[in-house]
PAPAPA-586566 format. One record per residue: x, y, z of N, C-alpha, C, CB in turn. Coordinates in steps of 0.1 Angstrom, whole numbers, padded with zeros to 4 digits, always signed. Each point is the difference from the previous one (the first is absolute). Glycine has a CB too. Layout:
REM PAPAPA-586566
XYZXYZXYZXYZ
...
This chain:
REM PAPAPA-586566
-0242-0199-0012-0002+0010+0011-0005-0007+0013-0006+0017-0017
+0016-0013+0025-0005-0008+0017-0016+0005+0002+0029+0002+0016
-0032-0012-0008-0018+0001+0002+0000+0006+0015-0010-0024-0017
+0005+0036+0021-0003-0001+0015+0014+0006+0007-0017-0022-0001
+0029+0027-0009+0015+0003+0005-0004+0019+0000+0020-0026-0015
-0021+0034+0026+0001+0014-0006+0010+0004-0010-0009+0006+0019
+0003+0005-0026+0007+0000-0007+0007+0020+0001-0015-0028-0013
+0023+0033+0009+0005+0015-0002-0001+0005-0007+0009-0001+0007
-0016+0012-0015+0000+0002-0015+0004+0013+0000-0019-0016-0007
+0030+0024+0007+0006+0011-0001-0004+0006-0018+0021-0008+0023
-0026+0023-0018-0005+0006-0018+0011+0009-0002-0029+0000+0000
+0028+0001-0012+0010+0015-0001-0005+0012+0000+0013-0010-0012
-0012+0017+0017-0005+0011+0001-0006+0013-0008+0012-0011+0012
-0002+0010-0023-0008+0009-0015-0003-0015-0013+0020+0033+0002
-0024-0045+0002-0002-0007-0014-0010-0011+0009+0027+0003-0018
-0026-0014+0011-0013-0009+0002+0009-0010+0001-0021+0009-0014
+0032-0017+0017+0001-0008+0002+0002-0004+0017+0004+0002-0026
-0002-0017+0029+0001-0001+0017+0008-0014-0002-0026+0012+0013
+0032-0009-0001+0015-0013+0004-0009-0010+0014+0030+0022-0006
-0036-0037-0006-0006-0009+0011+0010-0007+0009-0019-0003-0015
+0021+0008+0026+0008-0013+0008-0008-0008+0012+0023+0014-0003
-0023-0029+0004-0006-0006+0007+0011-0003+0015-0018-0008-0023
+0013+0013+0033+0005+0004+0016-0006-0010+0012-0001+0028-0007
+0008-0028+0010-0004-0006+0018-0013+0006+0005+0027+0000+0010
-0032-0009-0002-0011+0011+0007+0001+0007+0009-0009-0010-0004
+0022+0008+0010+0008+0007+0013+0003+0011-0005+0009-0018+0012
-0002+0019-0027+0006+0011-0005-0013+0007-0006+0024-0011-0004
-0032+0004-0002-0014+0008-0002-0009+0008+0010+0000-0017-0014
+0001+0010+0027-0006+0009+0009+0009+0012+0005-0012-0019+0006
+0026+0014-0005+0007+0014+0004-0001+0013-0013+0020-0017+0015
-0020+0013-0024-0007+0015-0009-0011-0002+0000+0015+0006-0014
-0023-0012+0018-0014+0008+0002-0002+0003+0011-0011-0011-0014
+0017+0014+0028+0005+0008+0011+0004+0009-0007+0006-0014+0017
+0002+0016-0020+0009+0014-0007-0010+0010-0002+0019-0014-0014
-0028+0006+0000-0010+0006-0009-0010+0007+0010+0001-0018-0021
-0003+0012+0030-0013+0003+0009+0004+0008+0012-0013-0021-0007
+0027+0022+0006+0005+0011+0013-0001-0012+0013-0015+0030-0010
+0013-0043+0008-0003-0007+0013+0012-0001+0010-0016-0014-0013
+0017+0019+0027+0015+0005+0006-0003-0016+0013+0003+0040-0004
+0007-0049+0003-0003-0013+0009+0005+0007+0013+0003-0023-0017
-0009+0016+0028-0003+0000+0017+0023+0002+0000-0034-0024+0009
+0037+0012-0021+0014-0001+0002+0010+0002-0009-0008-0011+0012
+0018+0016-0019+0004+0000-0011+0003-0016-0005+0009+0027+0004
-0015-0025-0020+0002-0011-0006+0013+0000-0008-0024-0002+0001
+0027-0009-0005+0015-0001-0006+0000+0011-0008+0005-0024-0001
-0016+0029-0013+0004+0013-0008+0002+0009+0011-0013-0002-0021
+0009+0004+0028-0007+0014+0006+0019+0003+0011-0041-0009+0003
+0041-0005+0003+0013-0002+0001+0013+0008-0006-0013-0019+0003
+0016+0012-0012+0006+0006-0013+0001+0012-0001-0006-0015-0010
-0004+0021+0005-0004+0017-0001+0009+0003+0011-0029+0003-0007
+0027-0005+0022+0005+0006+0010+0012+0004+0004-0014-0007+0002
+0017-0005-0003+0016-0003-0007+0007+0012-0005-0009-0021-0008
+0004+0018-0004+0004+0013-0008+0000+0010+0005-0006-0007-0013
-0002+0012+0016-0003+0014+0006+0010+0001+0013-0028+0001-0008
+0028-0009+0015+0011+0000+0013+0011+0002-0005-0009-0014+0013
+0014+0004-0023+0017+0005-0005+0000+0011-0009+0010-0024+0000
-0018+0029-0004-0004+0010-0007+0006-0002-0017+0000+0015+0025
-0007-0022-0028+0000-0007-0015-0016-0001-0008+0021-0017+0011
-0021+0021-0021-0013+0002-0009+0000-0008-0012-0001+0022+0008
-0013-0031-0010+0001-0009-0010-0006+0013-0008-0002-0028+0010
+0012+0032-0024-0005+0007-0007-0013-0008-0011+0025+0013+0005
-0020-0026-0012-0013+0001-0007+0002-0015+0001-0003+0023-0016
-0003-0032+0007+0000-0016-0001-0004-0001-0015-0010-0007+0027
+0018+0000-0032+0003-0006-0011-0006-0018-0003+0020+0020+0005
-0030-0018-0013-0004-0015-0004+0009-0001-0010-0024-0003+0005
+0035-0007-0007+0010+0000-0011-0002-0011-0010+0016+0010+0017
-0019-0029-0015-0004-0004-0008-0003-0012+0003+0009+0014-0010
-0016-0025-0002-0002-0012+0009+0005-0008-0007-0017+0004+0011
+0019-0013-0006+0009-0011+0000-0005-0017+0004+0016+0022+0005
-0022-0032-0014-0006-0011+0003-0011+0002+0008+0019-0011-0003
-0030+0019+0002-0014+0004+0009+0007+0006+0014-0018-0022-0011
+0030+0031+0012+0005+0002+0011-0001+0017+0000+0016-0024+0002
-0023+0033-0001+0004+0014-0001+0014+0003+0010-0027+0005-0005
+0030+0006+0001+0013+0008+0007-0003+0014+0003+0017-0014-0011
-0009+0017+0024-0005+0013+0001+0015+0006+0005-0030-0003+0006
+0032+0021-0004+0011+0007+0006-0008+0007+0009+0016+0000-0019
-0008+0001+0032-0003+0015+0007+0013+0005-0002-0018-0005+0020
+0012+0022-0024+0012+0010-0002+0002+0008+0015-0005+0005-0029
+0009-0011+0041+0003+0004+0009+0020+0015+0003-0022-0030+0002
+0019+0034-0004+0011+0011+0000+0005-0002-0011+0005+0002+0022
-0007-0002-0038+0005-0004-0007+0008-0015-0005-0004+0022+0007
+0001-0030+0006+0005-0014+0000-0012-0008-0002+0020+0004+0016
-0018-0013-0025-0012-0009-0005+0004-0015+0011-0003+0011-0033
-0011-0013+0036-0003-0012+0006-0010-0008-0005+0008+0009+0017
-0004-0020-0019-0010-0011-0007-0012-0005+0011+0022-0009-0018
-0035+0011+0010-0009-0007+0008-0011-0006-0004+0007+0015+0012
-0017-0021-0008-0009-0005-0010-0010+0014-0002+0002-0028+0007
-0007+0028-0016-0009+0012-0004-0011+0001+0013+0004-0004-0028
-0011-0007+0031-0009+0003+0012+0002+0002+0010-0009-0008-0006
+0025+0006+0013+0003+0012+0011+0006+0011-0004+0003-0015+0016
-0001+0018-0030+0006+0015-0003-0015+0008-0003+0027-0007-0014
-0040+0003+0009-0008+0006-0002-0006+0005+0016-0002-0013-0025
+0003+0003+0034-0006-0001+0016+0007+0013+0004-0003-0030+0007
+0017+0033-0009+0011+0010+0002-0005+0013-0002+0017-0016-0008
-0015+0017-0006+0000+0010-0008-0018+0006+0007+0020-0013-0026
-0028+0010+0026-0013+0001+0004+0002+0006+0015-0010-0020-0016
+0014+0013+0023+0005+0008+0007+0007+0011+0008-0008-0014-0007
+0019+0013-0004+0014+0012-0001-0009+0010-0013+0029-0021+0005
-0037+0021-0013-0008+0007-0005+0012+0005-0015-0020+0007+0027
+0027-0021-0025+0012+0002-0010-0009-0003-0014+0025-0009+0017
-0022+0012-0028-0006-0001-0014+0003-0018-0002+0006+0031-0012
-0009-0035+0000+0002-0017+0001+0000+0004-0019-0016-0017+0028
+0028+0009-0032+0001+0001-0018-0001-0014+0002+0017+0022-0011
-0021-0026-0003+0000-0007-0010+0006-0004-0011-0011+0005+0009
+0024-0010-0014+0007+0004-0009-0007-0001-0011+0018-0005+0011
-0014+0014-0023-0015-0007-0013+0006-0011-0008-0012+0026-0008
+0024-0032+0011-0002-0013-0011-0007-0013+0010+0026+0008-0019
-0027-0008+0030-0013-0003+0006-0009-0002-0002+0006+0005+0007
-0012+0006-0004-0013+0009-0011-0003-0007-0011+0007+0022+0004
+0005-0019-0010-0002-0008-0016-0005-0012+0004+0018+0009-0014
-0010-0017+0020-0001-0013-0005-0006-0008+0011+0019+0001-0017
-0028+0001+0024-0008-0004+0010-0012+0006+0006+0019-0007+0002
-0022+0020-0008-0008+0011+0005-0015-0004-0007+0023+0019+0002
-0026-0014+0005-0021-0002-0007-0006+0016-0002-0009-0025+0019
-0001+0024-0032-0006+0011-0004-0010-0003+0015+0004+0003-0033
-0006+0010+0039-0015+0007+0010-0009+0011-0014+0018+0005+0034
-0027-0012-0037-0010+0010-0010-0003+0011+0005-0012-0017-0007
+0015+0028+0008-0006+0013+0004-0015-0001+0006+0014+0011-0018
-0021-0016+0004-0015-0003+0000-0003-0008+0010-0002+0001-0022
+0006-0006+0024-0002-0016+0015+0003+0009+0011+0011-0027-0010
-0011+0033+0009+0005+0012+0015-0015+0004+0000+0029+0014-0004
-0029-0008-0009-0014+0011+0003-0012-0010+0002+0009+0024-0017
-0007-0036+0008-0013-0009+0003+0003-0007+0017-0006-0007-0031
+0015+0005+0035+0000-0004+0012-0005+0012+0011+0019-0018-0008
-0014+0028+0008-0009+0012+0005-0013+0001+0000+0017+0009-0005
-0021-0010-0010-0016+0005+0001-0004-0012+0009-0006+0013-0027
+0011-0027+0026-0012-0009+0003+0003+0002+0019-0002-0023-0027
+0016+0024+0031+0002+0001+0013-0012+0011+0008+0027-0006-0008
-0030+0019-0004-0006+0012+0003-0016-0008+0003+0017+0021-0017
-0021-0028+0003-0010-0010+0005-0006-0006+0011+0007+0000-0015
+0002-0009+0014+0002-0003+0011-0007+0007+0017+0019-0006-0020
-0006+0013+0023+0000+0008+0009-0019+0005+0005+0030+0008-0011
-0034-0005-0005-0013+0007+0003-0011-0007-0006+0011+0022+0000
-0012-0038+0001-0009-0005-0002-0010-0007+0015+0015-0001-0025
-0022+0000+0026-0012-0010+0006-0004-0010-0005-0006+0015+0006
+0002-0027+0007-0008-0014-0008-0008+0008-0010-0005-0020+0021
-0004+0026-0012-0017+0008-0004+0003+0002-0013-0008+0014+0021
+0022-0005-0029+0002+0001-0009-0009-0012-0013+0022+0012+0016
-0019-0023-0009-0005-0009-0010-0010-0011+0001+0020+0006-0007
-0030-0001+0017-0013-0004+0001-0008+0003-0008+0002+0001+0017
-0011-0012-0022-0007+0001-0013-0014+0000+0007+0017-0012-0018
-0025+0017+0011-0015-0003+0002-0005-0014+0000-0002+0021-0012
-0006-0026+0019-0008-0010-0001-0009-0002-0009+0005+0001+0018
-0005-0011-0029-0013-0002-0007-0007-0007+0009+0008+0001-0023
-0024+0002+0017-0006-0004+0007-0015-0012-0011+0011+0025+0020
């Protein structure tokens, strides 16, 4: 596993597993723009794209992670019914912004996919909740004397 590489971890939506892909940081920051609604001073190459679209009046219906190949993921945009090959981290950057859905194929899934514990949800919650509502003071001890 690359050390320090972001990484994409797409979940499925009714199960527990997630599709790890390790991304650019350029492509990492453009979906975490997306995620955060961040709108630049200038359009960026996704943002670009999108516009594009919308000008010739063309809609990326959904994006397809299809498969990988020698540590290489693959991805489709289903643009008017015509598929276009792309790497998954500018179809996710896309799709996030075209608010298009994003699949996973499941023999993917199968054979590359990681269990997310339900339970590691709820324990990462409680401690986040913790967190959130702790103080040093919390754990000031009395002085013996």
């Amino acid at each position: 596993m690359p050390s320090g590489v972001p990484m994409l971890l797409l979940r499925e939506v009714d199960g527990t597993r997630a599709l790890p892909i390790w991304i650019g940081a350029a492509e990492a920051a453009a979906i975490a723009n997306a995620l955060e609604g961040v709108e630049p001073p200038r359009p960026l190459t996704h943002d670009l794209f999108v516009m594009m679209l919308e000008v010739f009046g063309h809609t990326l219906e959904e994006v397809r992670i299809t498969a990988l190949s020698e540590g290489t993921f693959y991805a489709l945009l289903v643009v008017d019914s015509e598929q276009i090959s792309a790497r998954p981290s500018d179809a996710v950057a896309l799709a996030l912004r075209c608010g298009a859905p994003i699949y996973g194929a499941p023999e993917l899934l199968d054979e590359v996919g990681v269990e997310i514990l339900p339970e590691r949800d709820e324990e990462v919650e409680k401690f986040r909740e913790f967190l959130d509502n702790v103080s040093p003071e919390d754990f000031d001890t009395p002085q013996e004397s």
